[in-house]
N, C-alpha and C positions, 0 to 999 in steps of 0.2 A: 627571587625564588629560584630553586634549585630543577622547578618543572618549566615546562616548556607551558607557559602560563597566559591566561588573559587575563587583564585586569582590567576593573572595572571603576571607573574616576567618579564617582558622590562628589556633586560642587553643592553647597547651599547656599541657599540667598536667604539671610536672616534681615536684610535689609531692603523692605521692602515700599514701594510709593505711598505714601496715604493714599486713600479712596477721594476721589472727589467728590461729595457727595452729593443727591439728588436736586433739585426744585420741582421736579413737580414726582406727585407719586398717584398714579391712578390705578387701575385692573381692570382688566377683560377678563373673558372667559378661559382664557388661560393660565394666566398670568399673572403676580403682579409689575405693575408697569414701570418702568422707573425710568425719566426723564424719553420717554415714547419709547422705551424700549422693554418687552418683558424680558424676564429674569425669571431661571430658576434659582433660587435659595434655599438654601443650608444653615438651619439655626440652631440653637443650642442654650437653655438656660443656665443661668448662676443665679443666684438669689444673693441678691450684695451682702443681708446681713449676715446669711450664713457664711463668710466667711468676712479675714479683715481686710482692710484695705493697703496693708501690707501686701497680699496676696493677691489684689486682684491685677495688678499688671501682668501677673507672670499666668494666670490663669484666661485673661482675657489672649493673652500671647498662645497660650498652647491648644484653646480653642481656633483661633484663626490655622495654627500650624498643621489642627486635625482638617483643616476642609471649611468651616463653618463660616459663613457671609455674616452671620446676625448673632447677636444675642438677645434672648427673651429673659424679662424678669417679670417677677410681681411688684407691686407697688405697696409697704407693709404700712396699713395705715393706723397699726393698735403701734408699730412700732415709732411709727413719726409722730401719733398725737395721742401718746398716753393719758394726759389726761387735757379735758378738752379746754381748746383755746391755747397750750402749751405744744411747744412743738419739739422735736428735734431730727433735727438734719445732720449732724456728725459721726465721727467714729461708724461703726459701722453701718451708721443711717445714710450718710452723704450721699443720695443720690445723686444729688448734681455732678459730683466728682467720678463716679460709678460710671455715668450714661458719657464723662466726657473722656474718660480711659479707653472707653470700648471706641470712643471716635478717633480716638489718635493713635490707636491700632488698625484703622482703617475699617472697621467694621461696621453694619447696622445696627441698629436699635428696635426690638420689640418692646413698648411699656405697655403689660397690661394692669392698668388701674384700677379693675374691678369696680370696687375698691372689696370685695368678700373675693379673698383670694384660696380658700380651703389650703390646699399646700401644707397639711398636715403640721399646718401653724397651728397655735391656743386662739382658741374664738373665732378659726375661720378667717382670720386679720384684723377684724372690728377689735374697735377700744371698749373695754370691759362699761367704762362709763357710759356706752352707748345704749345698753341694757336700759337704764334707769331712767331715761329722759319719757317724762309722761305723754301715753298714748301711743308709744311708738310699736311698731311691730316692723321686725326685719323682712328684708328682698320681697317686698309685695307694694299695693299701691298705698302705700300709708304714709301721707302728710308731713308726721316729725320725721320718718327715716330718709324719705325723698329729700328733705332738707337737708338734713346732714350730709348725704350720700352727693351730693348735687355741688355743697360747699368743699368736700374735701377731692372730689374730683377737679373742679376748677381751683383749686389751690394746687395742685400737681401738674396740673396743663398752665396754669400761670409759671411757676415755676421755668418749667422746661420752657414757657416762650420767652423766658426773661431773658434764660441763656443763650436763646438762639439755637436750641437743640431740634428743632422740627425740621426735617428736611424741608419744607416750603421756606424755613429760612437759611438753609444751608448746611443744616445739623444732620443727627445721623439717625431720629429717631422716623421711623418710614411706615408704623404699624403701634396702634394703641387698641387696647382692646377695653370694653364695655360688658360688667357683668360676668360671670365665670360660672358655667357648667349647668346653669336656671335648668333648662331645657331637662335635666332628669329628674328635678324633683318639682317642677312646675303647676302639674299637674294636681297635688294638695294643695296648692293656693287657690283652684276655682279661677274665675272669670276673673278673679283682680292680676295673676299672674299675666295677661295678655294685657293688660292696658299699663301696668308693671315695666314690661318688656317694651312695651311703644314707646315708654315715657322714656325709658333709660337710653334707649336710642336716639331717640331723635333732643334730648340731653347733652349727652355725646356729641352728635355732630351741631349743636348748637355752640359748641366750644372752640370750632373754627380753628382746628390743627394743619389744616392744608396736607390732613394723612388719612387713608382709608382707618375706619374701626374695625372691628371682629368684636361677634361672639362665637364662645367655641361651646358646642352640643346645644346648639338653639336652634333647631331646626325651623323655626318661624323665624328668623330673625327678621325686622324691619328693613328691606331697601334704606339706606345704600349698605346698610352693615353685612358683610361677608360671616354667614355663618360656618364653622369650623370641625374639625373631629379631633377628638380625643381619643387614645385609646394602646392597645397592644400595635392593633393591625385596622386602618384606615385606605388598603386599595378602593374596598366597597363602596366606600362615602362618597355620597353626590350633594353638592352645593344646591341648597334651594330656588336655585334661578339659573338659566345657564349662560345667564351674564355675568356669573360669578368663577372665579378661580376654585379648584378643587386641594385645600388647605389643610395641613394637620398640626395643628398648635401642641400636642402631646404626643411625643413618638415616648410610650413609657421604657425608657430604658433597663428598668431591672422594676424593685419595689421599695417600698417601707419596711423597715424594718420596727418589728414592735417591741416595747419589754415583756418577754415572758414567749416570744417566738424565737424560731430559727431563720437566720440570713438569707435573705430573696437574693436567687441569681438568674440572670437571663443569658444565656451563653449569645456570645458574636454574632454566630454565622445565626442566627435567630433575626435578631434584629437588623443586619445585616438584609438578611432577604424579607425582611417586612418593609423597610429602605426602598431597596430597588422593587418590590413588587407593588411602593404607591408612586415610582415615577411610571412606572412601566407601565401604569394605568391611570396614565394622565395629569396625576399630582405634580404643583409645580414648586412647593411652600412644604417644606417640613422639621417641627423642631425636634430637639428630643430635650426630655423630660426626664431625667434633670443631663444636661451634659457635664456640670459638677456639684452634686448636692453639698457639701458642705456640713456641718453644725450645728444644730438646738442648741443654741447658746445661752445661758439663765434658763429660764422657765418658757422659751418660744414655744419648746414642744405642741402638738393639739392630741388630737385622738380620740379617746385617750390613750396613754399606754404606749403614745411613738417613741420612740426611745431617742437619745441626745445624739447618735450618728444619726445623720441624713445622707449617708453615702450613697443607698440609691443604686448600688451595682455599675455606678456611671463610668462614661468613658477617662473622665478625671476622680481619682478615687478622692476622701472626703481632708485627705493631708493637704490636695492643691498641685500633688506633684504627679507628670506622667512621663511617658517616655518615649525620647525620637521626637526627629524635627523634622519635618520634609525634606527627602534628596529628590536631586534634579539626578540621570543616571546620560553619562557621554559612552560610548561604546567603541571600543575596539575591537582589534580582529579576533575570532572565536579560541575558547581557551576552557582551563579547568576553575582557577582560581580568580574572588572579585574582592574589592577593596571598600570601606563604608568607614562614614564617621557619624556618629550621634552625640547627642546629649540630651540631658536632663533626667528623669526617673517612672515609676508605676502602672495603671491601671493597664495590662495587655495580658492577652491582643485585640483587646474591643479596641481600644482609640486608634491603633494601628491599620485594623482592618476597616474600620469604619473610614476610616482617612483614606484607605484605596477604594471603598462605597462611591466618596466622592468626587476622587478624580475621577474614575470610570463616568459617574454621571456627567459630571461638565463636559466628559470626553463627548456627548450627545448633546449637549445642549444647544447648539446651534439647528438640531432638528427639533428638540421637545419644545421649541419657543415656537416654529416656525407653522406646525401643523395638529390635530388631534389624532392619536392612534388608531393605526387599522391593527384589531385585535381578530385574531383567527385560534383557532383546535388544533395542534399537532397530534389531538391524540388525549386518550383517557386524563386530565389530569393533570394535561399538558397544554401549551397555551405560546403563541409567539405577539409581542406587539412591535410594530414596525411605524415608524417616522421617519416619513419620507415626503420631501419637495423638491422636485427638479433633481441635481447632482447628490445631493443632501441624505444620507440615510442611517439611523441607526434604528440597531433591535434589541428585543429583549426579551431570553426565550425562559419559560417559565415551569419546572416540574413541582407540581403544589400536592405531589402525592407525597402522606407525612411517613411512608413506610417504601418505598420505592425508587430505587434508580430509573434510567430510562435514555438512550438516544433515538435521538429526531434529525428529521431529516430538514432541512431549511434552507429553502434557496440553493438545492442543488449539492450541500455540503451535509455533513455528519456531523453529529454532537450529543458529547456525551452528559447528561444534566443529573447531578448528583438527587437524590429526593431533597423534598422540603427547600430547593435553591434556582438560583437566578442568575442567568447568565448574562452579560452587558455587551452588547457588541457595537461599540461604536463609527462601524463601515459596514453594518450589517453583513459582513463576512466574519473576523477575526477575534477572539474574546478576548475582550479586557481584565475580565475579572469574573469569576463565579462565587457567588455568596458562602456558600459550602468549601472553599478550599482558601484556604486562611494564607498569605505570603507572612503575614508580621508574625513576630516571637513572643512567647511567652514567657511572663516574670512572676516567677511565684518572691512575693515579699514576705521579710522577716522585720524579728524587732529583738533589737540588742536591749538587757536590760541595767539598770544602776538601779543600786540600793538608795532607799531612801532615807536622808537620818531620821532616825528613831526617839532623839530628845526634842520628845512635842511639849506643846503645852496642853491643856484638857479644860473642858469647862460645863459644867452639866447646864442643861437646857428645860424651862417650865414653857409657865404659860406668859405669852407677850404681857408686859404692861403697858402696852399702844393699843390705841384701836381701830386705827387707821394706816394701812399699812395695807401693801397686797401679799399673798401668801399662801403656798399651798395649803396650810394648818387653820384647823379650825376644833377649836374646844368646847365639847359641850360637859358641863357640869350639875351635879345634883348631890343633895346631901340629905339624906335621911335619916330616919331612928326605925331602928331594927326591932323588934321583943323576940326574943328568945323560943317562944311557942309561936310564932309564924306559921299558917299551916302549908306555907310554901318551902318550908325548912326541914331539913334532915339531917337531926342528931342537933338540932338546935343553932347549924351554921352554915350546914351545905345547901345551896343552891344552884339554880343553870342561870346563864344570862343571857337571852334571847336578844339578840339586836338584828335588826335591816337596817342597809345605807342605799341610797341610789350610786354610791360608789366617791372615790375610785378604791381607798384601800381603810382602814381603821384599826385603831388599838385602842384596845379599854382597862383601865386603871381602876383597880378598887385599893382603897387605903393606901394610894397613892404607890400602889405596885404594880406593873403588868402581869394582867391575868392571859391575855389568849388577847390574837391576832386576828384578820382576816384581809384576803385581797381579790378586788376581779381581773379581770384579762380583757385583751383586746374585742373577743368577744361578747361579752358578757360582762359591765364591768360592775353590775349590783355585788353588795358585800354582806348576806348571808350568815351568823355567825349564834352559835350556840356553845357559851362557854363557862366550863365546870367553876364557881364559884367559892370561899368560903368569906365570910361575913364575918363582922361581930357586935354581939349585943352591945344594942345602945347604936349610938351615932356613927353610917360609914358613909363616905364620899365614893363617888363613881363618876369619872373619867373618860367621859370617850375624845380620842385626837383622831379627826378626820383629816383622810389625804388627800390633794386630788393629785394627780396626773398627767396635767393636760387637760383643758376642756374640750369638749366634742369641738369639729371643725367643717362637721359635713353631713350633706340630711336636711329633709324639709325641716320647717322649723327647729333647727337642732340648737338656738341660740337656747330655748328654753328648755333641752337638757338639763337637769337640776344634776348637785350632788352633794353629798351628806349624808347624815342621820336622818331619816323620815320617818320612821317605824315599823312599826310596834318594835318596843322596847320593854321586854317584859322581867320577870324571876319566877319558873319556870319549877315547880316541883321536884323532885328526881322523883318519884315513884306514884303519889296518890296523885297525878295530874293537877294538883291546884297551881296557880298561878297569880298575880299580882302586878298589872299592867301600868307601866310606869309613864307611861309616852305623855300624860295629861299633865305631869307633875311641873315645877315651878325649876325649869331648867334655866341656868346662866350659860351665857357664850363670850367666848371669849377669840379674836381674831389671832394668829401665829403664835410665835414660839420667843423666849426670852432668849436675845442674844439676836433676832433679827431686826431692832429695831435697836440696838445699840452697839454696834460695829461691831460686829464681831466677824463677818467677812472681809473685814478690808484685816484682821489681822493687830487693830490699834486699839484692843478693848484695853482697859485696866480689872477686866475680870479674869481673863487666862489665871493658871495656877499650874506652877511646874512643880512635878511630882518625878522623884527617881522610879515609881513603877507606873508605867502607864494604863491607865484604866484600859479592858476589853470587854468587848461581848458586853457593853452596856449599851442600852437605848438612848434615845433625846440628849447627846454628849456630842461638845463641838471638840474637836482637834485643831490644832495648828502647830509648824513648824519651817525651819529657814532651811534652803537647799540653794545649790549651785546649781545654775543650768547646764543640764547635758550637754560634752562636748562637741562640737562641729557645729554643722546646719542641716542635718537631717529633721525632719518633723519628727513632733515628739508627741508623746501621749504618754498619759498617766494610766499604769495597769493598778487597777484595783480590788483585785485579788485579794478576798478575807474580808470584805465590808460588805456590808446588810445594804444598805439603801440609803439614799440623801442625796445631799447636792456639795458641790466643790469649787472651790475660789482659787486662782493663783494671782498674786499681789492686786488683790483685789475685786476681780474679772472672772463673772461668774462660767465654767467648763460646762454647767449643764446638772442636770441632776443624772446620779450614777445610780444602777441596779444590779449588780452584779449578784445577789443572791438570789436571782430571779431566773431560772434555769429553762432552758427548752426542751421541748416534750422529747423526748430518744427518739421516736420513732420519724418515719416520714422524709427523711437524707440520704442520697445516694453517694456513692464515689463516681458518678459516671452520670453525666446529665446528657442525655439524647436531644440534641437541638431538633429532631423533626418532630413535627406536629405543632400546635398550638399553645403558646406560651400563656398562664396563666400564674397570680402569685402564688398557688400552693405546688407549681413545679419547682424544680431544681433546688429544692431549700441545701443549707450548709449549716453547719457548728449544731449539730442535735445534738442533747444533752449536756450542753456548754451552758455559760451563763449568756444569753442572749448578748449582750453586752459587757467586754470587758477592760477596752482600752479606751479613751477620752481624749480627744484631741486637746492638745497647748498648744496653741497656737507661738514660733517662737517671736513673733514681736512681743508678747506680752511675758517676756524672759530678758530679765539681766543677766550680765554674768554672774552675779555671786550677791546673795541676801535676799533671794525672792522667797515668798513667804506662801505656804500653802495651808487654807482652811478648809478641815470638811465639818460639814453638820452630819451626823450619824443617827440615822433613825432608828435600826430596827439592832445595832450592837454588833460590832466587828473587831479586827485585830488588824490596827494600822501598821503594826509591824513587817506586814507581807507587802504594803504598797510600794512601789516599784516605779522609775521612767525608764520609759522604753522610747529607744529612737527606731524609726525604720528604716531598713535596711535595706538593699536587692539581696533574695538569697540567688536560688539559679534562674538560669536563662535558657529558655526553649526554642526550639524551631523544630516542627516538623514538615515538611515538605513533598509532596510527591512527583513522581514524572507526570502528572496528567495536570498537575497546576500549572495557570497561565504564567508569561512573565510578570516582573512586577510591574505593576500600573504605568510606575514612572518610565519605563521603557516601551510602552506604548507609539507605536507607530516604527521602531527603529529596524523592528525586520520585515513590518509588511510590508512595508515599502519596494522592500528588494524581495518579497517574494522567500526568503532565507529562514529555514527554520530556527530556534532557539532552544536552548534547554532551559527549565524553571532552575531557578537561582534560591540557596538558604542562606538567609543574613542572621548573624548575631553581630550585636552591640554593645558591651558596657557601657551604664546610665550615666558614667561621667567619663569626662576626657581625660582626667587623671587617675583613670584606671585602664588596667589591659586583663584580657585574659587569662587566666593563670592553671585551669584548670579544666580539663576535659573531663568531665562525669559517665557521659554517655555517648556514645557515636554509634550508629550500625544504620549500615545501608542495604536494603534488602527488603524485609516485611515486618520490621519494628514493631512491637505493641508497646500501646499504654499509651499514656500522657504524660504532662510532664512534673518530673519529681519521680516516677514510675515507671519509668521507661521500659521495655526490657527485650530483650533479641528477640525474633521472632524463626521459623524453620529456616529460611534463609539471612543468612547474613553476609557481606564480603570481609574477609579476614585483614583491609588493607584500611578501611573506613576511622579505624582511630588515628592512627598514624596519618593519614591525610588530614584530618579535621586539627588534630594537633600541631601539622608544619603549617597551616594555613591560619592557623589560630593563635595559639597558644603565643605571648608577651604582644599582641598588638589590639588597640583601644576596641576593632571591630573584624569581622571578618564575613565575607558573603562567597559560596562554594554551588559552582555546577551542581546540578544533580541528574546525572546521565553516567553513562556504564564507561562515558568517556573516562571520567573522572575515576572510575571505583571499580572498574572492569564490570564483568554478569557473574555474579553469584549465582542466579539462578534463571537459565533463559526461559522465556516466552511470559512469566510471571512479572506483574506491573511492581515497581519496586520505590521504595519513600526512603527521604533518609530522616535520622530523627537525630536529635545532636541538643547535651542538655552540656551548658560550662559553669563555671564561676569568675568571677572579677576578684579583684587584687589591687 
């Protein structure tokens, strides 16, 4: 450098000891215990089959790299025994392989078994076949389900002790959980739900794992089982014994996303200070929900109405890919300019910030193991807790006003606690970290697109001639003889056609044409449908193709959710009210669609028919065609743009069902989500007026280079010509920063020590090492507004802030810059000043 410069040396250690893991795992009331020692722990779900097994080393990798001890899954038991007595463990079922990934990353193991896992799975997790075994009624104390429920549990804990996965035998799995979420709708089962709950416990540890269980929202639950919370915000929750650990099996990271809604987002510093304000009040156990959602891959979906991303707003967005890897930071003598190297790609700055959440924690955890919190009032709104034994102390000061700034006084010293946030002090003097003031950068991601060829092949689609088959389509069929003077007739042909469905969606067919449509929603999802007719004398056929969408997955007895055609099904006068009710008449059913039951998603039918113009905007018509995989290794996804609804295959491998004509409501989306106050799913929505859904994750293991072949089935008539792959991109890169942010975590201790103050530091990174900086967008140091992508000057600015940001930046992989008056002179004195700095890679 050409200044008189400090630099700052980022060493990484990507190579790190395996864990050794447990023999024995107990809890106290603190804690849980692991090998006589408590432990605070940092968890984090994946759900194996949403994603493949291609992907999960690198996902179980960048989990460990954000902070996280553990990973939690479900256990999918509609996906491992379809139908019963038949199993499978592969592909992306292989648990065994899954739970031994995350061991040889050094990590623990959550398995909760449930075995009804809701997880806005189809059926809640249960095998469809489970329905139909006589007598049975689900999650209550009944005979056939206790069996079932009883055998497929111990075939999962046989499993795991086959492998030697329990920590009692040296494995990594240290927490199994029993039952899932009883405790909120318990209460309609009456007196069996309690003896239900006793059964399934003491079940449970009948199974001799040598690992505590959990239930989470059981607030009965049975000794010895640890009951747990779910939720946004879990400070509140007290464990039903206080021989018990205070636990949070669901930190919800963002939400669901539905078809026919707009994109749930949870901003950072939210979650962030819902984080530390359930260590800071005694919590020692917390996961988050989902820390990488992943994919509704085929028909997984439940809901109904969830749509085929599960990304979940999570810290790893739903490609697998995120960005930054832990720096360790060494420190020289004081300067202007610092030096940083990263890798990998996405979701920031939640996984970044959350990743300094949990240094800061561990920074205390030598207190939070040792003692329980003396919690005291700083003041309206305000709140300090303090762990302390002997030499030993951290705090943790708390402003929970959602509209309010505030400094307090503490132990002698001043502090300024932004609203809505949490401050860490890990020497109960010096701050490590406040919730509210974000050190990591933000990437807003793009997606490059490629054409897709356009010489498909086409194949229309009836009614299955199987009858056995699983399938969202279900045909109901009638045929009758009309006369001419009907008095339900007008002009001797017009008629209405009255139909209900318990849902999810319907089209009705007269004379083998589409007449009118109908769909419900997430809310609502009965199907309603009054549609203008015309008829013809003598003999017509009438048509309805039921859809579903997911089956329910949540809710007291929600297994017995029906959906279909149930009626009245009438024809409906236009003027003198008469009518003619059909619903009693001699209807045939018929199970899916012609073409699901004779390959036509794998691509190998001998029904395709290539035509130089390709059909559009027709209904029940399957597509297919051969493409190149997009170049590089970016994740890829398929935009489908101009199609109706259906589901999509690539060489084989079903993407999910797709809905892009299914739009959300305009209203209700900000440009500007206020993290204080109280997080809820109808805050911070995104994409109003968008198609809820329009890109599909492809996975690229299931990509050659060259001949892969892609099928859609097209329900409702589109124009495959607009489909598109899109790979994703980084577009720019953010950091804003202000003087009143602490250093970063990783420099933790390096000037308390000496008593020496510091200036907060702004790092950017390009996602890969073979890129650099190439471009400065935005630089100003002063009183910046906006976010990022929108950056824009504010009254004060220093006229030197680009040209600095540029000689520090611009051709090198990463760059980290003071941010003090040192650096950029005073633009404007006594006024608190931020720098804000948006680039691009190259």
């Amino acid at each position: 450098m050409r200044r008189r410069t400090e630099i700052l040396v980022l060493v990484f250690c990507l190579a790190t000891a395996t864990t050794a893991f447990a023999s024995t795992v107990t809890y106290d009331h603190r804690a849980i215990v692991i090998d006589g020692k408590r432990r605070v722990l940092v968890s984090g779900s994946i759900h194996y089959p949403r994603s493949t097994p291609e992907m999960w080393p690198d996902l179980i990798q960048k989990s460990k790299d954000g902070g996280l001890d553990m990973i939690e899954t479900y256990v999918f038991w509609s996906s491992h025994e379809p139908f019963r007595n038949q199993y499978n463990f592969e592909g992306r079922n292989d648990l065994v392989k899954f739970v031994k990934l995350v061991a040889a990353a050094g990590l623990y193991v959550h398995l909760r078994i449930g075995p009804y896992v809701c997880a806005e799975w189809n059926y809640g997790g249960f095998p469809l076949w489970l329905h139909f075994i006589p007598g049975i009624k689900f999650r209550t104390d009944n005979e056939p389900f206790k069996a079932e429920m009883q055998r497929f549990t111990a075939k999962i804990v046989d499993m795991m002790k086959q492998e030697k996965l329990y920590a009692s035998q040296g494995g990594p799995i240290i927490l199994s959980q029993i039952e899932n979420e009883y405790g909120n709708i318990d209460s309609a089962y009456g007196a069996a739900a309690k003896s239900y709950i006793k059964w399934a416990a003491d079940m449970a540890v009948s199974l001799d794992t040598g690992v505590p269980w959990v239930m989470c929202q059981q607030s009965d639950a049975p000794d010895p089982i640890i009951n747990t919370c779910n939720g946004f915000y879990c400070d509140q929750f007290t464990p039903n014994s206080e021989k018990k650990p205070k636990m949070w099996t669901e930190n919800w990271s963002g939400w669901f996303l539905s078809f026919g809604g707009a994109v749930p987002h949870r901003p950072a510093e939210d979650l962030a200070f819902a984080v530390a304000r359930f260590y800071q009040r005694g919590g020692t156990f917390q996961n988050y929900y989902m820390y990488h959602g992943g994919t509704n891959f085929g028909r997984t979906s439940g809901g109904p109405f969830i749509a085929t991303s599960y990304d979940y707003d999570a810290p790893i967005d739903e490609y697998g890919y995120n960005l930054q890897v832990p720096a360790t930071y060494s420190r020289l003598p004081p300067s202007v300019f610092y030096f940083t190297v990263f890798s990998g790609l996405a979701r920031q700055p939640k996984w970044g910030h959350l990743r300094d959440v949990h240094k800061a924690i561990k920074l205390c955890e030598e207190a939070l193991i040792a003692t329980d919190p003396t919690i005291s009032s700083l003041g309206s709104n305000l709140e300090a807790a303090v762990y302390k034994t002997g030499s030993v102390c951290s705090a943790f000061l708390a402003n929970v006003d959602p509209k309010s700034d505030a400094t307090v006084k503490f132990n002698g010293n001043s502090y300024h606690l932004p609203a809505w946030s949490v401050s860490i002090l890990p020497d109960c003097k010096n701050v490590a970290l406040n919730t509210a003031k974000i050190n990591s950068m933000t990437v807003i991601p793009s997606f490059m697109h490629e054409s897709l060829n356009t010489n498909a092949d086409s194949t229309d689609s009836s009614k299955s001639t199987l009858l056995l088959i699983k399938s969202d389509y279900l045909w109901y069929s009638l045929s009758m003889d009309i006369k001419g003077d009907e008095p339900f007739l007008q002009d001797g042909s017009q008629t209405v056609l009255h139909v209900e469905s318990l849902g999810h969606a319907l089209h009705a067919f007269i004379n083998g044409k589409l007449a009118g449509s109908g769909t419900g929603n997430s809310n609502n999802v009965k199907v309603k449908v009054d549609i203008p007719i015309t008829v013809v004398p003598g003999k017509n056929t009438i048509d309805f193709l039921s859809v579903t969408v997911g089956l329910q997955n949540y809710g007291a007895f929600f297994d017995l959710s029906g959906a279909g055609v149930t009626g009245p099904v009438k024809l409906n006068g236009l003027n003198n009210g008469s009518s003619i009710d059909l619903s009693s008449q001699q209807w045939k059913y018929q199970v899916g669609l012609k073409g699901e039951d004779s390959g036509l998603p794998s691509g190998s039918s001998s029904q395709w028919i290539s035509r130089s113009g390709l059909p559009k905007n027709r209904p029940l018509i399957w597509y297919k065609t051969n493409f190149d995989a997009p170049t590089g290794n970016n994740p890829v996804a398929l935009d489908l743009t101009g199609m109706g609804k259906g589901e999509a295959w690539v060489n084989g491998q079903s993407i999910g069902r797709y809905w892009p004509a299914y739009i959300a409501p305009n209203g209700g989306c900000t440009d500007y989500c206020n993290y204080r106050g109280a997080y809820s799913p109808s805050k911070c929505h995104k994409n109003c007026g968008k198609p809820s859904q329009q890109l599909y994750h492809v996975p690229r293991s299931w990509l050659k280079p060259s001949g892969n072949i892609l099928v859609l089935f097209e329900e409702l008539g589109g124009d495959p010509t607009q489909i598109a792959f899109a790979t994703r991109q980084t577009g720019s890169l953010c950091s804003h920063v202000s003087e009143s942010h602490p250093l970063p975590v990783d420099m933790w201790g390096s000037d308390s020590k000496t008593g020496r103050a510091s200036n907060p530091i702004l790092s950017i990174s390009c996602p890969s090492p073979n890129q650099v900086i190439s471009t400065i967008k935005f630089a100003s140091y002063g009183t910046p507004l906006g976010s990022c992508g929108s950056f824009s000057h504010g009254r004060c600015s220093s006229a030197k802030a680009r040209s600095i940001v540029h000689e520090a930046c611009v051709g090198s992989t990463s760059c980290s810059i003071g941010v003090s008056t040192r650096t950029f002179g005073d633009p404007c004195k006594g006024i608190k000043k931020s720098l804000a700095v948006e680039v691009s890679c190259a």
